[in-house]
PQR file with spaces between the fields and no chain letter, atoms N, CA, C, O and H, PARSE charges and radii, in Angstrom:
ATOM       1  N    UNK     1     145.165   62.814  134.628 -0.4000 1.5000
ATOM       2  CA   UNK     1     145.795   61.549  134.293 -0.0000 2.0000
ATOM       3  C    UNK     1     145.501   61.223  132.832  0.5500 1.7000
ATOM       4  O    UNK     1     144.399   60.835  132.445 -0.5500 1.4000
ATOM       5  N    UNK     2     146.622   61.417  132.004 -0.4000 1.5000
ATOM       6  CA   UNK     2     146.401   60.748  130.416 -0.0000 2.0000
ATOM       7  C    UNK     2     146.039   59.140  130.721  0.5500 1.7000
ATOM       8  O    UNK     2     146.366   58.282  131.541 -0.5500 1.4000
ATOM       9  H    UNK     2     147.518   61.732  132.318  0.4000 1.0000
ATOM      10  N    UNK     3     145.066   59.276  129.425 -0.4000 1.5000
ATOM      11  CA   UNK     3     144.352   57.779  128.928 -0.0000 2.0000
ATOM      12  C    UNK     3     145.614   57.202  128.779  0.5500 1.7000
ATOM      13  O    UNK     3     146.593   57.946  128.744 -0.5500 1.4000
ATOM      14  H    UNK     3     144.801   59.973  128.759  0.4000 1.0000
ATOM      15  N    UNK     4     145.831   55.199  128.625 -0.4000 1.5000
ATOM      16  CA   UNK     4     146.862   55.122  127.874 -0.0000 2.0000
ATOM      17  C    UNK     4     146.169   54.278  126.734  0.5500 1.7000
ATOM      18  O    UNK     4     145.295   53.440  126.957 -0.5500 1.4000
ATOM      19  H    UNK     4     145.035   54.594  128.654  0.4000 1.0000
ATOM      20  N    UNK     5     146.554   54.528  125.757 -0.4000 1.5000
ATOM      21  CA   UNK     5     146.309   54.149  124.250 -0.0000 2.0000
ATOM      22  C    UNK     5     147.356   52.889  123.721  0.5500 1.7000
ATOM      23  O    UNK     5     148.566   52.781  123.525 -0.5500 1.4000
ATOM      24  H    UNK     5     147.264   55.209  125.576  0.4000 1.0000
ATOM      25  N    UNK     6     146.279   52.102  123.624 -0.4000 1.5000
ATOM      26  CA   UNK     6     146.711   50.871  122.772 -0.0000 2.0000
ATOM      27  C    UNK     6     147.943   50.911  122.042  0.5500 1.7000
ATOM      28  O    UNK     6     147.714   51.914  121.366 -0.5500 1.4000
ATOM      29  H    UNK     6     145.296   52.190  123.783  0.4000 1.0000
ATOM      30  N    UNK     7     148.782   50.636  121.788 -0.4000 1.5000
ATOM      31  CA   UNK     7     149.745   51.022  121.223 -0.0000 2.0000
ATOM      32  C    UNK     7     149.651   49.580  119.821  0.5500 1.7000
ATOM      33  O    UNK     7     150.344   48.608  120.122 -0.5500 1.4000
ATOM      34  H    UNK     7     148.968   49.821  122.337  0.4000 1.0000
ATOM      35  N    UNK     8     149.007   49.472  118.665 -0.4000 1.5000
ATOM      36  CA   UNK     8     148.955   48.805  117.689 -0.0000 2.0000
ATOM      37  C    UNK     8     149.726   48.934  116.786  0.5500 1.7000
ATOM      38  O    UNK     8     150.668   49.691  117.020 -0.5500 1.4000
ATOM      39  H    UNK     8     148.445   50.262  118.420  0.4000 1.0000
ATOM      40  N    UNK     9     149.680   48.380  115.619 -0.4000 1.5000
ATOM      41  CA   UNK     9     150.729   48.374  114.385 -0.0000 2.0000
ATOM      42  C    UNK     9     149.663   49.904  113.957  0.5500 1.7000
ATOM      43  O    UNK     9     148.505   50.191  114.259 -0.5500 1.4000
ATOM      44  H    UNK     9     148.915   47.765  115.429  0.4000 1.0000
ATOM      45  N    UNK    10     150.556   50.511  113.261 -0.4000 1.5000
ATOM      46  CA   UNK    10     150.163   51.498  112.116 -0.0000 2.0000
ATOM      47  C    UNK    10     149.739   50.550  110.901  0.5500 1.7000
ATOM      48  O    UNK    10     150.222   49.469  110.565 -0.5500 1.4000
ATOM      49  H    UNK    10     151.497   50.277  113.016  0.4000 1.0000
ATOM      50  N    UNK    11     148.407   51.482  110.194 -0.4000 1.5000
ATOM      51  CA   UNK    11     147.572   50.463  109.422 -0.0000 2.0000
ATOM      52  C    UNK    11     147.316   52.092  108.430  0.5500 1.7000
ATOM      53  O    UNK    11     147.729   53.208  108.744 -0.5500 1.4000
ATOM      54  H    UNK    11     148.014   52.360  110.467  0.4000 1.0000
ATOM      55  N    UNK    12     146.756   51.821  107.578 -0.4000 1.5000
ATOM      56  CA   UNK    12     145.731   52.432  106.905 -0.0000 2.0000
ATOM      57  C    UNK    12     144.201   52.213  106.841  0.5500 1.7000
ATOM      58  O    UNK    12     143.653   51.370  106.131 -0.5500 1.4000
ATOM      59  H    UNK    12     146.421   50.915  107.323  0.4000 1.0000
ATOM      60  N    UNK    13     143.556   53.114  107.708 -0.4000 1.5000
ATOM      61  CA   UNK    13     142.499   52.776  108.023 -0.0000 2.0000
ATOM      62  C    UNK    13     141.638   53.284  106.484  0.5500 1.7000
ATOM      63  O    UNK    13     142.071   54.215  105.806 -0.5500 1.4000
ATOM      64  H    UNK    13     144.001   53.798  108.285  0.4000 1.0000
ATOM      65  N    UNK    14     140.495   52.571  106.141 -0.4000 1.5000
ATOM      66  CA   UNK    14     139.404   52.960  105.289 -0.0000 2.0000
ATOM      67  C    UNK    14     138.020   53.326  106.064  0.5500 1.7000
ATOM      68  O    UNK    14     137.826   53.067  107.252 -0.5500 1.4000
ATOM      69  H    UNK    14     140.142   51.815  106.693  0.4000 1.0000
ATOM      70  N    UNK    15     137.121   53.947  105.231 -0.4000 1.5000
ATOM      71  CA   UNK    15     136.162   54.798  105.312 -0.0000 2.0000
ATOM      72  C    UNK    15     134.978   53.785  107.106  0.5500 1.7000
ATOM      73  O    UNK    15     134.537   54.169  108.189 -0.5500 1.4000
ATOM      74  H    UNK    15     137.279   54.158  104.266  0.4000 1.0000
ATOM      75  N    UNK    16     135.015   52.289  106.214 -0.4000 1.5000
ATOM      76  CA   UNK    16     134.501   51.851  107.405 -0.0000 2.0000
ATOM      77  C    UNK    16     134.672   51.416  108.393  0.5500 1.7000
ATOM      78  O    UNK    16     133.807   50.984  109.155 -0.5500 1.4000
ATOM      79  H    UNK    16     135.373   51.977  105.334  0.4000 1.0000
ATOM      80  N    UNK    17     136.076   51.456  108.598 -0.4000 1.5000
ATOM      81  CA   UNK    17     136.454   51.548  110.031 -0.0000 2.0000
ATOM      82  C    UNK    17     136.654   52.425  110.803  0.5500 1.7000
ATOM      83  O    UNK    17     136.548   52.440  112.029 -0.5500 1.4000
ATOM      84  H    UNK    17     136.779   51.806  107.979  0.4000 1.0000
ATOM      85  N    UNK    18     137.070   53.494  109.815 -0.4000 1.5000
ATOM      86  CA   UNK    18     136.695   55.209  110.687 -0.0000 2.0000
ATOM      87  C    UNK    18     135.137   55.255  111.196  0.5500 1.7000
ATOM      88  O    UNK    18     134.703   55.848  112.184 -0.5500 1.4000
ATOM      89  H    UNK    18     137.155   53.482  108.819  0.4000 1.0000
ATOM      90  N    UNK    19     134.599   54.660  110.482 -0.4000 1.5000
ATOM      91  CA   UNK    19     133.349   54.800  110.879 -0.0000 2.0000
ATOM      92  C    UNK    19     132.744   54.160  112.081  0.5500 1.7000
ATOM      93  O    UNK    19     131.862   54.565  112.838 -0.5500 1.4000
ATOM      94  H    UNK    19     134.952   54.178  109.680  0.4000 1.0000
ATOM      95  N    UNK    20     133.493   52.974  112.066 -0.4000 1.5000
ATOM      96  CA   UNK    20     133.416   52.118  113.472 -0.0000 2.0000
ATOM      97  C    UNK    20     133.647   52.830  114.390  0.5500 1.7000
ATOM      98  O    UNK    20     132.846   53.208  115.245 -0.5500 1.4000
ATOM      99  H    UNK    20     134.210   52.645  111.451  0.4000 1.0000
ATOM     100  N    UNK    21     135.219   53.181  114.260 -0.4000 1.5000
ATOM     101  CA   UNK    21     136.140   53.846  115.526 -0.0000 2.0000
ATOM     102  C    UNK    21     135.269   54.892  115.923  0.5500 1.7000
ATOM     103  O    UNK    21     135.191   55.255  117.097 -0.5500 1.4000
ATOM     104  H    UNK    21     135.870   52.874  113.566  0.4000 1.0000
ATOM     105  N    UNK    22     134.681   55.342  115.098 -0.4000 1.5000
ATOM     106  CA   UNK    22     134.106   56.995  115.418 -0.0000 2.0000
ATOM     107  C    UNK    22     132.627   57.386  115.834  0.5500 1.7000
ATOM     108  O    UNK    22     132.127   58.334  116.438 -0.5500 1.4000
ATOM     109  H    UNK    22     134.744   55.047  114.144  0.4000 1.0000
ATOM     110  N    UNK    23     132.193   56.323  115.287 -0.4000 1.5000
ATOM     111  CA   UNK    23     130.286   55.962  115.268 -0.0000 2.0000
ATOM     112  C    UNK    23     129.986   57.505  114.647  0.5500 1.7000
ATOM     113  O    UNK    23     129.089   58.160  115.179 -0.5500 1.4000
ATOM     114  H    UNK    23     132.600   55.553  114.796  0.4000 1.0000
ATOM     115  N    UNK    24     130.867   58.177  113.332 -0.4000 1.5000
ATOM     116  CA   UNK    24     130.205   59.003  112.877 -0.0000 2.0000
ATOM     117  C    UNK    24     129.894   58.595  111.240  0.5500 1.7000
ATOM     118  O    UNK    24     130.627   57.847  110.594 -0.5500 1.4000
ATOM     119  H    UNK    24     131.596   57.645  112.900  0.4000 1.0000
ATOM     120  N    UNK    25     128.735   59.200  110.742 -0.4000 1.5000
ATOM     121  CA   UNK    25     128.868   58.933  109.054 -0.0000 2.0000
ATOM     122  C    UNK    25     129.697   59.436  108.519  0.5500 1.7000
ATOM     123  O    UNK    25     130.582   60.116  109.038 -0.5500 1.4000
ATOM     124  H    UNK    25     128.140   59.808  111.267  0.4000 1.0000
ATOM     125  N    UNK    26     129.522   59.132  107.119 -0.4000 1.5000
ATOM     126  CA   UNK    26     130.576   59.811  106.134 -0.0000 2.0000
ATOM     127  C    UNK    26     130.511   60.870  105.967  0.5500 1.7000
ATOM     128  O    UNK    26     131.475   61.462  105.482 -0.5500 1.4000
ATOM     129  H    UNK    26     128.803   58.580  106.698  0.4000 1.0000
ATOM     130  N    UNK    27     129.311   61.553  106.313 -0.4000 1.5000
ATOM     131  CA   UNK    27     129.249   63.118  105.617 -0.0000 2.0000
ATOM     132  C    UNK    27     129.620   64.036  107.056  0.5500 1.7000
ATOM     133  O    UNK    27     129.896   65.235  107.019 -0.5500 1.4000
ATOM     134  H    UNK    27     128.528   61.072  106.707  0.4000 1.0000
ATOM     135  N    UNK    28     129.581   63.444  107.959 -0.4000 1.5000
ATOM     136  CA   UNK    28     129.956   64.133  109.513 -0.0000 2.0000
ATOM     137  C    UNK    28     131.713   64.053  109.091  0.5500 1.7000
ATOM     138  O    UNK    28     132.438   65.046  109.154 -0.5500 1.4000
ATOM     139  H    UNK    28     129.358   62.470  107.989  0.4000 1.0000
ATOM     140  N    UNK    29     132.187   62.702  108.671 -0.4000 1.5000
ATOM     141  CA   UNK    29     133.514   62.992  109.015 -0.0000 2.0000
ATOM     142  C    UNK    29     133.910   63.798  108.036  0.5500 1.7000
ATOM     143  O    UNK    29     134.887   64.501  108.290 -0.5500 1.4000
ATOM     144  H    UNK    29     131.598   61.895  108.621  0.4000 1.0000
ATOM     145  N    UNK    30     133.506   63.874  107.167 -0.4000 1.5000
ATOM     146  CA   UNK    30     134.365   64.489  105.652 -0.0000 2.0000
ATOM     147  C    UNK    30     133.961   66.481  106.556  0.5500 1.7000
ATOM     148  O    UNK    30     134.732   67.373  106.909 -0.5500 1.4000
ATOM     149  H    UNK    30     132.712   63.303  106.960  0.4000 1.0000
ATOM     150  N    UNK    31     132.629   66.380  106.584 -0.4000 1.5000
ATOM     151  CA   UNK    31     132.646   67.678  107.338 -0.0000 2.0000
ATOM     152  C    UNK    31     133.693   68.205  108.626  0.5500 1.7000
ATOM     153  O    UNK    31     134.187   69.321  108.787 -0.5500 1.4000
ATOM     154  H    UNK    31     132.003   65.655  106.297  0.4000 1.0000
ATOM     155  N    UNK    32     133.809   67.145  109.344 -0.4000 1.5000
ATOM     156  CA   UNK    32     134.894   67.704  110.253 -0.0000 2.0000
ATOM     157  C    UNK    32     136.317   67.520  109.614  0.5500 1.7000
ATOM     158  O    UNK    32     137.233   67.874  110.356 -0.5500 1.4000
ATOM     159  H    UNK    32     133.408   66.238  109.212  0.4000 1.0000
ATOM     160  N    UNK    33     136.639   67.093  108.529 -0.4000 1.5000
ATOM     161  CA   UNK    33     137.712   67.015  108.345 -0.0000 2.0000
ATOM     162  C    UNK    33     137.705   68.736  107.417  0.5500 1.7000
ATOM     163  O    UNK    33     138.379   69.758  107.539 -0.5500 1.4000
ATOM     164  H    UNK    33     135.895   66.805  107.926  0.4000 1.0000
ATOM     165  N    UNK    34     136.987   68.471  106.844 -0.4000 1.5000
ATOM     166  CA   UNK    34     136.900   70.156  106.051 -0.0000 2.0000
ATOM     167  C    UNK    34     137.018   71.885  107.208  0.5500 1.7000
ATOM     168  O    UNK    34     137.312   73.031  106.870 -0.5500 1.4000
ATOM     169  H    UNK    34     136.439   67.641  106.744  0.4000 1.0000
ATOM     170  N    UNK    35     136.682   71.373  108.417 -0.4000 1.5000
ATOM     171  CA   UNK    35     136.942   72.408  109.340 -0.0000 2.0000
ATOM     172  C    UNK    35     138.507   72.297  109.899  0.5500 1.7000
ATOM     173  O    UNK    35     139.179   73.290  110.182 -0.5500 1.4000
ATOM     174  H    UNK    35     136.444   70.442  108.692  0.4000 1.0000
ATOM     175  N    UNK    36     138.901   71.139  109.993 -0.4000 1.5000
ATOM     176  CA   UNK    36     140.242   71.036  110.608 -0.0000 2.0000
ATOM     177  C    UNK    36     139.998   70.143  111.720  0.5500 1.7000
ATOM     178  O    UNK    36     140.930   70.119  112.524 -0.5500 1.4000
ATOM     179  H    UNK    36     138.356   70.333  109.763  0.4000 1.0000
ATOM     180  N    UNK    37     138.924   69.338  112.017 -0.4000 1.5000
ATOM     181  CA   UNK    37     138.550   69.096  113.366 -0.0000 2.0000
ATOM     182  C    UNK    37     138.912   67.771  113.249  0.5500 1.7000
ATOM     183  O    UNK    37     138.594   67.153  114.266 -0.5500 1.4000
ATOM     184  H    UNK    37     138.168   69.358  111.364  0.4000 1.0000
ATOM     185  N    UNK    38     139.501   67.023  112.335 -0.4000 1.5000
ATOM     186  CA   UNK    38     139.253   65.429  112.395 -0.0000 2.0000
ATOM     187  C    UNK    38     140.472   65.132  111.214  0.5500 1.7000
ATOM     188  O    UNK    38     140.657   66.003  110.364 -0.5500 1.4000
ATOM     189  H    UNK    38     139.759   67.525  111.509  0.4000 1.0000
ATOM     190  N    UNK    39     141.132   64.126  111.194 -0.4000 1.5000
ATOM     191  CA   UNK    39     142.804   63.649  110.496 -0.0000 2.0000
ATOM     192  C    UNK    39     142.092   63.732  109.321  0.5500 1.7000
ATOM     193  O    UNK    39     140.929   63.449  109.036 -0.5500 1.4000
ATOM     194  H    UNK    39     140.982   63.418  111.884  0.4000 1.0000
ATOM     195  N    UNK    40     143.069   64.201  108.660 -0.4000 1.5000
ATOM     196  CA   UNK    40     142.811   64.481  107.009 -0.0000 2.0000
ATOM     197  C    UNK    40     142.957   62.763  106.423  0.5500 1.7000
ATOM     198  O    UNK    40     143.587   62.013  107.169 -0.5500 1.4000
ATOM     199  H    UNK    40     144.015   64.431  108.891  0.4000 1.0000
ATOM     200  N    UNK    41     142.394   62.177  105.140 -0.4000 1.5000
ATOM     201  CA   UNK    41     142.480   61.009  104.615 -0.0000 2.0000
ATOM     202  C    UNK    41     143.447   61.832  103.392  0.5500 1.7000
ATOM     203  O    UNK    41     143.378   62.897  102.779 -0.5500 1.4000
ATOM     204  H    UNK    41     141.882   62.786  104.534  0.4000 1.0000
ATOM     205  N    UNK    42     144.511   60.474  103.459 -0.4000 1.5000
ATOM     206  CA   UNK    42     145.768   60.503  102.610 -0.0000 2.0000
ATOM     207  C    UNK    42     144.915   59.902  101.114  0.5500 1.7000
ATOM     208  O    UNK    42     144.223   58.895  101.258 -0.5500 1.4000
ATOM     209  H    UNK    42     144.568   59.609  103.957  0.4000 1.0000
ATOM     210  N    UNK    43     144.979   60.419   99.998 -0.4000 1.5000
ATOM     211  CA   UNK    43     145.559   59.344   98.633 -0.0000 2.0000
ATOM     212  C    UNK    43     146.499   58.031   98.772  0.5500 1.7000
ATOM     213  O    UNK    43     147.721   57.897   98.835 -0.5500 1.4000
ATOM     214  H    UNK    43     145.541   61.238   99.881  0.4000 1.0000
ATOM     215  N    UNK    44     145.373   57.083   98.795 -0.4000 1.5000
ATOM     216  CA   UNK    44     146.391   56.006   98.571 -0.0000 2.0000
ATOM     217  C    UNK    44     145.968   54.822   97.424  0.5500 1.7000
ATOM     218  O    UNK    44     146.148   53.615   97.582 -0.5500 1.4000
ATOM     219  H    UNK    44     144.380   57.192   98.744  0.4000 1.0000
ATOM     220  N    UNK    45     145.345   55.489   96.196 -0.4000 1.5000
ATOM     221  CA   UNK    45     145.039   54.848   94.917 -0.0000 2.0000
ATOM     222  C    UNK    45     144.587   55.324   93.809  0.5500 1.7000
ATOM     223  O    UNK    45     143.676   54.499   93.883 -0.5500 1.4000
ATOM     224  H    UNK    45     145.199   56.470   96.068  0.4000 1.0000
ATOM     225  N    UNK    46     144.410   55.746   93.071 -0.4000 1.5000
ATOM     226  CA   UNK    46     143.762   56.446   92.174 -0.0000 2.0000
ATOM     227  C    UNK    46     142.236   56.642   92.223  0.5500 1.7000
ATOM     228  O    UNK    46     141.637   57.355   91.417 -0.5500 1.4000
ATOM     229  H    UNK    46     145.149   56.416   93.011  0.4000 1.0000
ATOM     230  N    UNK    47     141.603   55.910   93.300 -0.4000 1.5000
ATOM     231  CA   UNK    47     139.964   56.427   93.373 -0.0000 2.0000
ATOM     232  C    UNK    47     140.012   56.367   95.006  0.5500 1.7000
ATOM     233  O    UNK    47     139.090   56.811   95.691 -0.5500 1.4000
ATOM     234  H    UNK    47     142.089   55.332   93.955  0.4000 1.0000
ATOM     235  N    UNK    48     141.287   55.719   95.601 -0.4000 1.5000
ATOM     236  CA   UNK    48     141.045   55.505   97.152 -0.0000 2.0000
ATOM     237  C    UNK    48     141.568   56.535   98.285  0.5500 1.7000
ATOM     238  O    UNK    48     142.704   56.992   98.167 -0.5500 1.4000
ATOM     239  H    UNK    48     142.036   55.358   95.044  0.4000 1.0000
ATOM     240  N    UNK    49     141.019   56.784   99.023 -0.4000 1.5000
ATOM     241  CA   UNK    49     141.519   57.484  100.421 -0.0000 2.0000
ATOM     242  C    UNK    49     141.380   56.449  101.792  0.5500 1.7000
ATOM     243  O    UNK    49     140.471   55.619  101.825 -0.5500 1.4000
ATOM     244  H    UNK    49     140.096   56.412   99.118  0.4000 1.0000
ATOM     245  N    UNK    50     142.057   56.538  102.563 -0.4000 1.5000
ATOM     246  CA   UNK    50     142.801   56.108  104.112 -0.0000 2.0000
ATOM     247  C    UNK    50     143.091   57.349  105.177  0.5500 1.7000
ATOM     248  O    UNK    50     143.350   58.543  105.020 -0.5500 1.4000
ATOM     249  H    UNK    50     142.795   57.212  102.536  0.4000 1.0000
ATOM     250  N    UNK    51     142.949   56.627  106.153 -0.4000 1.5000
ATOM     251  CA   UNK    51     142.920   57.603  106.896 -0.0000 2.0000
ATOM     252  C    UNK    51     144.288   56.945  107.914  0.5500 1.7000
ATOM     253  O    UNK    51     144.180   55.719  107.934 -0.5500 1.4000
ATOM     254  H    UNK    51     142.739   55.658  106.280  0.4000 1.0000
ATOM     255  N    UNK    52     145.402   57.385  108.668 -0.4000 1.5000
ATOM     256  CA   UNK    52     146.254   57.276  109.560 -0.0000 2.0000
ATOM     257  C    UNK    52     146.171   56.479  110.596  0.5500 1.7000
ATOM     258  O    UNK    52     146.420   57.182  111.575 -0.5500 1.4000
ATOM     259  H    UNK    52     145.489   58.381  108.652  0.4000 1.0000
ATOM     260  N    UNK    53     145.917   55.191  110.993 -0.4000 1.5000
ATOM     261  CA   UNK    53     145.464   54.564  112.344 -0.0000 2.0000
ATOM     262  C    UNK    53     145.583   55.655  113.589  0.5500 1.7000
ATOM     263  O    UNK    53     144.616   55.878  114.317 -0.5500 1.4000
ATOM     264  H    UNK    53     145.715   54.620  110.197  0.4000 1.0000
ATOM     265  N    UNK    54     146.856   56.309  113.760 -0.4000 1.5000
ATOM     266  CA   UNK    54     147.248   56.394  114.930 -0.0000 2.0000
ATOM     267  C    UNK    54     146.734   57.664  115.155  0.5500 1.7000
ATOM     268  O    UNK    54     146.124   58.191  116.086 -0.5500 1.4000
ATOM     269  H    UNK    54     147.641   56.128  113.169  0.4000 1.0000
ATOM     270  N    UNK    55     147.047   57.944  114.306 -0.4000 1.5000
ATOM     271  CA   UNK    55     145.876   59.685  113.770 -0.0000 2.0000
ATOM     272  C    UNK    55     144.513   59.141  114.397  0.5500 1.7000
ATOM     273  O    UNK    55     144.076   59.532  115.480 -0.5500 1.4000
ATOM     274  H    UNK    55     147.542   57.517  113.550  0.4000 1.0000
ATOM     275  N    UNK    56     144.041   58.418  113.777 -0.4000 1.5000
ATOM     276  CA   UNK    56     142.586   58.209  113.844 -0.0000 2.0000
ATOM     277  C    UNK    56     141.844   57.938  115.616  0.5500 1.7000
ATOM     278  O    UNK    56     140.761   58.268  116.100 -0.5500 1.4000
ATOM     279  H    UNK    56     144.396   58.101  112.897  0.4000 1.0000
ATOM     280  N    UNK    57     142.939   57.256  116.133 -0.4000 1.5000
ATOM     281  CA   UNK    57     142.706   56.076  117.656 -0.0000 2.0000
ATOM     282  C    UNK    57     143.083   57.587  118.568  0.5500 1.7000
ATOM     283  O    UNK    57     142.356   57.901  119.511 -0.5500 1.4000
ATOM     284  H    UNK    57     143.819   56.987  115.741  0.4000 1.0000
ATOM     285  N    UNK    58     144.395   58.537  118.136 -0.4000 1.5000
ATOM     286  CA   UNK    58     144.660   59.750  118.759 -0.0000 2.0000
ATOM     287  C    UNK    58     143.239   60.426  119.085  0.5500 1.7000
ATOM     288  O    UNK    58     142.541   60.516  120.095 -0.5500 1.4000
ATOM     289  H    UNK    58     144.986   58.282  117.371  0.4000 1.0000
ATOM     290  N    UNK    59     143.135   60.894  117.648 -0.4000 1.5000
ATOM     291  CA   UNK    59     141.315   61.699  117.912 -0.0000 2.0000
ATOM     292  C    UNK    59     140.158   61.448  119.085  0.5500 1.7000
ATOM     293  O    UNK    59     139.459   62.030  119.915 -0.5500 1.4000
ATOM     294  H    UNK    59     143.702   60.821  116.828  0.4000 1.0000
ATOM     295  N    UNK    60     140.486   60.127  118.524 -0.4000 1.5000
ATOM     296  CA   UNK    60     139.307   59.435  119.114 -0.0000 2.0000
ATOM     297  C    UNK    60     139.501   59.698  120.956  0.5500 1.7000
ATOM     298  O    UNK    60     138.652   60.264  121.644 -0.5500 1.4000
ATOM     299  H    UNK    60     141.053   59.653  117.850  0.4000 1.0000
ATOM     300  N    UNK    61     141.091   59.015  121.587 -0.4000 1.5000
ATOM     301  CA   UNK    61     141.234   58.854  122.924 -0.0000 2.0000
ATOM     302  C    UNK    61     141.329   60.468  123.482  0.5500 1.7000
ATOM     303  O    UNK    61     141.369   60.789  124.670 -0.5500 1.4000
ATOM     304  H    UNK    61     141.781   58.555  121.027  0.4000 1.0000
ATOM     305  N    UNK    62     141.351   61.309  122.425 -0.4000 1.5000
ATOM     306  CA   UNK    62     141.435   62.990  122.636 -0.0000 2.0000
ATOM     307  C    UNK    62     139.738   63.300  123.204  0.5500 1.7000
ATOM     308  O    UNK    62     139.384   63.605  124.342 -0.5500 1.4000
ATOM     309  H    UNK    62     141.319   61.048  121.460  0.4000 1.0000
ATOM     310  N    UNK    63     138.958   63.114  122.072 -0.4000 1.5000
ATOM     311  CA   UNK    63     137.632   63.263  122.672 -0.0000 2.0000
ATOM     312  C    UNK    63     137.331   62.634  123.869  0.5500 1.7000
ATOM     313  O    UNK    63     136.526   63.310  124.510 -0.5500 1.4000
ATOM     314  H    UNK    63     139.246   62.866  121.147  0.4000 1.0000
ATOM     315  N    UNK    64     137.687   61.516  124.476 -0.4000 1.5000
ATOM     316  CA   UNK    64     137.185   60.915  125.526 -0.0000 2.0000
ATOM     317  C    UNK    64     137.992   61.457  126.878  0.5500 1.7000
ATOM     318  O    UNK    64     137.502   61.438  128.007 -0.5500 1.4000
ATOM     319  H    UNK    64     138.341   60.967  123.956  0.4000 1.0000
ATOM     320  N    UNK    65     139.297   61.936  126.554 -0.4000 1.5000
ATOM     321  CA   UNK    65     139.659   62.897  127.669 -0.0000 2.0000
ATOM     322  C    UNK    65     138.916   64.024  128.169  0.5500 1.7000
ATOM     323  O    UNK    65     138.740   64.565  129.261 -0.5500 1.4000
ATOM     324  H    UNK    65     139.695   61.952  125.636  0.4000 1.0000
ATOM     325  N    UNK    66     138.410   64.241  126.546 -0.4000 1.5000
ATOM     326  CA   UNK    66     137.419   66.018  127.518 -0.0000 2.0000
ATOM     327  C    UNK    66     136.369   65.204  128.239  0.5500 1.7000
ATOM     328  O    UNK    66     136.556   65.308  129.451 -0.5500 1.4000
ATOM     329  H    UNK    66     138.553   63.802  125.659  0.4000 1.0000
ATOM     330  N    UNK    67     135.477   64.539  127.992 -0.4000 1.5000
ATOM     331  CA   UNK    67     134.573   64.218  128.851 -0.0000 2.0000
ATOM     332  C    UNK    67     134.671   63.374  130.301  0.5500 1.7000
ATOM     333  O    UNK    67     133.759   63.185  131.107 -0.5500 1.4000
ATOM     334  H    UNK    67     135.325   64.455  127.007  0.4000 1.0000
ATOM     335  N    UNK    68     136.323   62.848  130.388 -0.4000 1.5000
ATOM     336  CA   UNK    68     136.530   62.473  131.906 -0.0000 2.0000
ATOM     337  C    UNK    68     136.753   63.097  132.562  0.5500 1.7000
ATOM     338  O    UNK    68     136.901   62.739  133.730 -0.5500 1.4000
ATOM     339  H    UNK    68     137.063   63.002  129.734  0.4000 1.0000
């Protein structure tokens, strides 16, 4: 039985709310993003990166399927 997932506005998430959503640090996510394991963060300023909401809430309700 699929989870069902919140269905919210699309946002651009920043560093500390990935961090919320994820309860991982910065250097865990940037590492899983460097393997392929976790949504890549878009350019969205000349010093800033974001990460995809739906991308991000996906991941997240993905991991909690393997463990149900």
């Amino acid at each position: 039985m699929a989870a069902t997932v919140t269905t919210q506005p699309r946002r651009i998430m920043r560093l500390p709310q990935v961090q919320a959503a994820t309860g991982f640090g910065r250097a865990w996510i940037y590492e899983l993003m460097s393997e392929g394991k976790f949504p890549k963060a878009r350019k969205i300023g000349a010093r800033a990166v974001g990460w995809d909401s739906q991308e991000v809430e996906q991941w997240v309700s993905d991991r909690l399927e393997v463990r149900a």
